[in-house]
N, C-alpha and C positions, 0 to 999 in steps of 0.2 A: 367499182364498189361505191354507193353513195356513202356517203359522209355524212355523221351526224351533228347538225348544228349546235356546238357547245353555249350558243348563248341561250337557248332555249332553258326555260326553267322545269327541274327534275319534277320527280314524283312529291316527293317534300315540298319543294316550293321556295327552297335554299337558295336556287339562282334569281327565282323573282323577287324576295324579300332583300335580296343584297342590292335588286338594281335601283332599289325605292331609297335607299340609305344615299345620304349626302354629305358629303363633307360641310363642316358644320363655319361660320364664319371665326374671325380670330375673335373675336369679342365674345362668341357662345363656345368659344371650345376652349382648350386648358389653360393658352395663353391669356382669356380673359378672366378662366375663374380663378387664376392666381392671381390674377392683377387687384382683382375682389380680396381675396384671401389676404393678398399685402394689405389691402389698405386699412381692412377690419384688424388685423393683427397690429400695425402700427400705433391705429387708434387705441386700439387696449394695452396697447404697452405705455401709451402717451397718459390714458385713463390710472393708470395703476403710477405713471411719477405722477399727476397730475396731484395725487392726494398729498404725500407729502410736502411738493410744490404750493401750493397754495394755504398751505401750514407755515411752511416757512414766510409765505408773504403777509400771513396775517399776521404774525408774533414782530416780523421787522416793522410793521406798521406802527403796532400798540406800541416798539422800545423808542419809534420813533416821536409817537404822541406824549410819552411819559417824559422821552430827554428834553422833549421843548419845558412841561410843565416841572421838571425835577431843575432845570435851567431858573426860569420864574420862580421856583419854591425857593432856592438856596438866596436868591437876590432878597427875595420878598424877608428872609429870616432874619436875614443881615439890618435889616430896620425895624429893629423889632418896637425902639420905641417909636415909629413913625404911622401911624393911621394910615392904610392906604385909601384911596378915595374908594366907593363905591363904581367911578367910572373908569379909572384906571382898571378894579379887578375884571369889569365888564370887559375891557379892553386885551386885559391879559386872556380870560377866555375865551376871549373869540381868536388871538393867536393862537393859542393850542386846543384847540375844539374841544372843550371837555366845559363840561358845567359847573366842577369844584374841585376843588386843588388843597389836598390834606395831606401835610407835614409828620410824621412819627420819627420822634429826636429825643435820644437818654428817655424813655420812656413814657414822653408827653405826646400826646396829639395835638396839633394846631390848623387849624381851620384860616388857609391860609387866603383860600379868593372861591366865593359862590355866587350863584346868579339866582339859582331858584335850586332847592333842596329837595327831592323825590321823596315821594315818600315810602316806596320801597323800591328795592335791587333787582332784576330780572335773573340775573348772573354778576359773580363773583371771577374774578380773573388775578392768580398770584402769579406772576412770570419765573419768579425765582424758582419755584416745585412745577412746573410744570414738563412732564418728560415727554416724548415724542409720540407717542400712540393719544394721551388726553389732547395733545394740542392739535392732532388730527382730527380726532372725535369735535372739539369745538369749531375747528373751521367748519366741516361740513354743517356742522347745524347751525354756525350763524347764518351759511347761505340758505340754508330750508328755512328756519325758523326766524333770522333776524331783521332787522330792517325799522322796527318800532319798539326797540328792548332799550333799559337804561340798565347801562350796564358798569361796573366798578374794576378799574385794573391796578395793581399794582405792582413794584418792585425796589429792591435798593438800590441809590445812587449811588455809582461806580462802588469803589470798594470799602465807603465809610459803613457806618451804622445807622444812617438815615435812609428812610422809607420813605419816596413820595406814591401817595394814591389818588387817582384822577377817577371821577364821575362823568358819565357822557353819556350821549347819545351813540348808536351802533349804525345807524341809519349811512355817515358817512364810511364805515367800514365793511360793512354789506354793498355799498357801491364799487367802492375801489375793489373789490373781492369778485367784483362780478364783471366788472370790466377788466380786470387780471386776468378771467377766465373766460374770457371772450378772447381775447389776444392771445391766451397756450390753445386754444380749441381750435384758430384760425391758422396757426402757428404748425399744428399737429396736423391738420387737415394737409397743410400745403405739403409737411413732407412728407404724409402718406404718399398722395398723390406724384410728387416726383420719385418719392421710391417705387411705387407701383408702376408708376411712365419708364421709369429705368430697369428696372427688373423685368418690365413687359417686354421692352426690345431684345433686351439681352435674353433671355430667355426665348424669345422667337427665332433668333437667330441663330443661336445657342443648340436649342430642343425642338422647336412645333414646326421652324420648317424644314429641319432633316425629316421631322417625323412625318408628315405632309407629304414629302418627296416619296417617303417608304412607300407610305399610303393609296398612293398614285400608281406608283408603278404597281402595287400589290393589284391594283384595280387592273387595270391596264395588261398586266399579262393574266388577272382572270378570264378576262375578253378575248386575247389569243396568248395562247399559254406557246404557242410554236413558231410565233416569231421572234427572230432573234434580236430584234429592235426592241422588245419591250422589258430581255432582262436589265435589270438595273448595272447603272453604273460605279464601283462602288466610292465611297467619299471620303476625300481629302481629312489627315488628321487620323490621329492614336487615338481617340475616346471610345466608347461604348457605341456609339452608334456608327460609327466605320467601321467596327467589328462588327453589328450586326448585318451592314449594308454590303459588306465581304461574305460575309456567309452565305445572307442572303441572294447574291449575283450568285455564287457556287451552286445553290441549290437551283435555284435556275437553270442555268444550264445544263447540271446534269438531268433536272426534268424534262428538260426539252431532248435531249437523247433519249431520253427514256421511252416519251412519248414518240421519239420517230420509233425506237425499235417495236415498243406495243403494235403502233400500224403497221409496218413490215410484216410483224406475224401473224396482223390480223388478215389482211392480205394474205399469207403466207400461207394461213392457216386454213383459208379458206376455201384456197386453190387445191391446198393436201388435203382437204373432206373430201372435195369432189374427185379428185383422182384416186383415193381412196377406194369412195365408193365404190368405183367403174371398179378398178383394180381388184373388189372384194368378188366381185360377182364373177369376173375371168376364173379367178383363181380356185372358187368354188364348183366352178367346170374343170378346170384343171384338177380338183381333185376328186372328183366323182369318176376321170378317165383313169387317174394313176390309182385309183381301187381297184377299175379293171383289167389294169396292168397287173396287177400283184396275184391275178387270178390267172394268169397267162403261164402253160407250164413248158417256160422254156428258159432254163439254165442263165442267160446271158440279160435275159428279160427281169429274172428275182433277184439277181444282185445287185441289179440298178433301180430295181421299183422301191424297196425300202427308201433309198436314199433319196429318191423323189419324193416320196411321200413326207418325208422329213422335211424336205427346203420345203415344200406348197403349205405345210403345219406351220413354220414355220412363217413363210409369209400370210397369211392369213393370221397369226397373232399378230402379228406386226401391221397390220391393217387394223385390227380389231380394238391393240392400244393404241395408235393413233387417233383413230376415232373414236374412243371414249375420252379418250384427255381433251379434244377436242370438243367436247361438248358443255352444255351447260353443269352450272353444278349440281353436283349428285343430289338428290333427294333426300332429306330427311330420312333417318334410320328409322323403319317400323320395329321396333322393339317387342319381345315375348319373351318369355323365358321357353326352352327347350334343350330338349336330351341333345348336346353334342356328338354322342354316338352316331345318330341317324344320319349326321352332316358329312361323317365320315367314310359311311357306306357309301353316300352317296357319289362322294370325291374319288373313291377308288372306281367306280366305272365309268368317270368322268377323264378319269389319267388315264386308262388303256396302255399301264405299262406292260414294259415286253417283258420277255422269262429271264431277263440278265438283271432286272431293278425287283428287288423286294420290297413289297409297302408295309409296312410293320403299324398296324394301329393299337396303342397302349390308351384310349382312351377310356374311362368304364363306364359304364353303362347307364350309372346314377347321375351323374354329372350333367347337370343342365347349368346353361351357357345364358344371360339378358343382354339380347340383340335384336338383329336384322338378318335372319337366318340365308337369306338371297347372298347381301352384301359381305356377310360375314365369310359364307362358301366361295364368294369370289377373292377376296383378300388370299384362304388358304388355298385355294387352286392355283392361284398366280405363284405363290412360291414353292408349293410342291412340282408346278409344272415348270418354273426354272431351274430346281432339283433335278427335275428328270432329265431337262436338257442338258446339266452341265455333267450331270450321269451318265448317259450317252455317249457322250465326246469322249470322256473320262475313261470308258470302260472299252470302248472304240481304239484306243491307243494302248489299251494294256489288256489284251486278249485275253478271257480265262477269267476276269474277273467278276465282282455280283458286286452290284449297287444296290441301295438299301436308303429306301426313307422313310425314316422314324416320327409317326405325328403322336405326342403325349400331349395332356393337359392335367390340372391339379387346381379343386377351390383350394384361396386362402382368403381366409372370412370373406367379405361382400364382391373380394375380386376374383376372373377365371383366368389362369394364365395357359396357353395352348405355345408348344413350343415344336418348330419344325425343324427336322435336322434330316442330314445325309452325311454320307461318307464318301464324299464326291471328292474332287482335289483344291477344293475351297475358293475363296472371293479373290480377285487378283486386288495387290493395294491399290490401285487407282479408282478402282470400281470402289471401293472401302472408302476412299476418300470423297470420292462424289456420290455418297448412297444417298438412295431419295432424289437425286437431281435429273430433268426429265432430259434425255440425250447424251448423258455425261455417265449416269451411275451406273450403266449397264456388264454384266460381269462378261459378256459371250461377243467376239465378234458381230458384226451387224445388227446386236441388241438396239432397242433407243432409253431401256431403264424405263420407260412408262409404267410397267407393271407394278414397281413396287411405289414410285408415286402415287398411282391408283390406291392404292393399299392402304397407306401412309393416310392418305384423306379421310378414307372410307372407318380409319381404326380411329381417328380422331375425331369424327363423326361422334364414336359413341363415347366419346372422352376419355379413350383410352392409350398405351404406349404399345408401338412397334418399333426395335432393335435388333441388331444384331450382334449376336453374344460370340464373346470372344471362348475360346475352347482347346484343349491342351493337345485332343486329335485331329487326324485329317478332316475336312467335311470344312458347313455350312450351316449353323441353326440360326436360327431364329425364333423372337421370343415377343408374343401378341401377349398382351397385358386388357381384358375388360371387364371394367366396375358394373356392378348392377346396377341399374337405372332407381333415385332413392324414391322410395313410394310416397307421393305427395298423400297428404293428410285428410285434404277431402274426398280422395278416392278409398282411402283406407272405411272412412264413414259410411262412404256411399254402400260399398261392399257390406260391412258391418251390420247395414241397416236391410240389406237386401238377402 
């Protein structure tokens, strides 16, 4: 039997669009764009201290510029009758960078060393009132805005009552400010970057190459799914992905069983069509001779011809669900509404029971059924005709007796439910236990169950339920369940308009 090339790409196009997909490099796949993710996250965590970092550096500058000139002030007060020279005060500010140096003491001001007097203030700076969010707000704007501003600071000297206030230029505080911020910026960068270096490894090691490994083999046994070299091995270690990578080997391998037994059957199945076949067309000579048998008027001849005619009926079902299971899937249900009556007239000369089985039809006459009138007559003949059979046997072993199968059905609102029953000596529990299952559910000796899997498809087909209902007497019902099919809207129009 040739084999179909699984590498080959479907009708979709599902195989050929996977083969174009490539594992992407560590740098473009998730180990790289975390490595990105750290570093932008670092930085903005670095960006968010940065502000009140560089708050704190500018406030420690100015307490640092004022203690030099609050130093000078206190000296310079202490002579008070002493003139200081004009070069000395040149002298003092150019130690403490500030252009004038004013004293506030018991209530006076003293104009203790200037160089050149502004003639007005750019900004105002009181160190003593300033709280954490203004002194935020002022750094950032002396780096935007400062650089050419004369600006005026003050505070109190330690804990007396004297105020020294210094005048300056900002020029040298916007630099120190800005090479502050050159060194946190270089500072931040480098540990993004080894956090990102570190967290890439460990995270590779960690995450992307178990996930890699997955990935691989995932590929690797889509390519041959049935060799056993390509289930995975599963991975060392309790986390999450040894768990997956366990599973993952499990499902494997049971796929790879799975897939031999599918080819066995396919195989299997292929062989039983064609003996099938052959086997259908003997048997159908066999039974057109054992008709002629039954016409044979000789004592020894009639007691054995029924019972012939039973095994050839018999095998010839048994040929005929074979190869309908064996075939492709059923066809879409041509759906109509019709009189259910009609299907049952039909059924009854379709069973050709004997004078020992009563068919009792309670169906009425009103009752139309939305289906597939074909598929729907075959679902109910399959189980009135293993009715019959299990009737037969049934009534075979207890002499005298009358079999009887009952077909009723009843609308309830948009559903029809049809329900078949006998009075036969009911389902053995194993057959109960495997109903629907093909080879396994069958209630009769040398059954294969095919019929009611047929059934089973054909009733779901039209979105409906077949069960089998449990019952307080002897027998066998069963209970088909089908919804009308709901009228789409633009047919209702099309109608309407026509």
């Amino acid at each position: 039997m040739p084999t179909e090339d699984r590498n080959q790409p479907g009708e979709d196009g599902r195989t050929a669009s996977a083969a174009k997909l490539r594992m992407p490099s560590r740098l473009r796949g998730l180990s790289g764009k975390l490595l990105a993710l750290t570093v932008i996250f670092v930085l903005l965590a670095e960006v968010l201290i940065f502000a009140p970092s560089i708050s704190s550096m500018r406030l420690n500058w100015l307490r640092n510029h004022l203690n030099k000139s609050a130093a000078a002030a206190v000296v310079i007060d202490g002579l008070q009758s002493v003139e200081i020279p004009a070069e000395v005060q040149r002298d003092i500010l150019s130690a403490t960078g500030t252009r004038a140096i004013v004293l506030r003491k018991d209530g006076t001001t003293r104009l203790l060393a200037v160089s050149e007097m502004p003639q007005q203030l750019d900004a105002q700076y009181d160190l003593a009132e300033m709280d954490g969010w203004i002194a935020i707000r002022d750094a950032l704007e002396e780096i935007a805005f400062g650089g050419e501003r004369t600006i005026s600071v003050s505070a109190p000297i330690g804990e007396s009552s004297m105020q020294v206030e210094v005048v300056m230029n900002d020029s040298v505080l916007r630099k120190a400010m800005l090479q502050y911020s050159t060194r946190v910026a270089i500072f931040s960068l480098l540990i993004s970057l080894m956090t990102g270096a570190l967290l890439f490894i460990s995270v590779n090691r960690l995450l992307i190459r178990p996930v890699r490994r997955l990935t691989h083999n995932i590929e690797s046994f889509a390519r041959d799914p049935e060799n056993p070299a390509s289930v995975i091995r599963p991975f060392t270690g309790r986390d999450e992905l040894a768990f997956v990578a366990a599973h993952l080997a499990s499902m494997q391998t049971q796929l790879q069983k799975t897939l031999r037994q599918q080819r066995n059957l396919a195989d299997l199945g292929l062989a039983v069509s064609k003996i099938n076949h052959d086997m259908r067309n003997i048997l159908a000579s066999a039974q057109l001779m054992s008709d002629r048998l039954a016409d044979i008027d000789d004592p020894i001849v009639k007691s054995f011809a029924p019972k012939l005619v039973r095994a050839i009926d018999r095998a010839v079902s048994y040929s005929t669900d074979v190869l309908t299971f064996g075939q492709a899937p059923e066809a879409a249900p041509k759906r109509r509404r019709f009189p259910l009556h009609s299907l049952c007239q039909d059924l009854r000369d379709m069973l050709a029971l004997g004078a020992d089985i009563e068919f009792v039809d309670q169906i009425a006459e009103d009752l139309e059924v939305d289906a597939d009138s074909e598929q729907l007559l075959r679902v109910i003949h399959n189980l009135c005709r293993n009715a019959a059979q299990a009737l037969s046997g049934f009534i075979t072993e207890s002499p005298g007796g009358m079999g009887r199968i009952t077909l009723s059905g009843q609308r309830i609102g948009s559903v029809v439910a049809i329900t078949i029953d006998d009075n036969g000596p009911g389902m053995p529990q194993k057959a109960r236990e495997n109903l629907f299952s093909a080879f396994r559910g069958s209630a009769r000796s040398g059954g294969t169950g095919l019929g009611l899997v047929i059934a089973r498809e054909l009733v779901l087909a039209h979105g409906g339920t077949i069960a089998l209902v449990e019952k307080p007497g002897a027998g066998t019902q069963f209970r088909i369940e089908i919804p009308d099919l709901p009228a789409m809207l633009e047919d209702f129009r099309l109608k309407a308009k026509g």
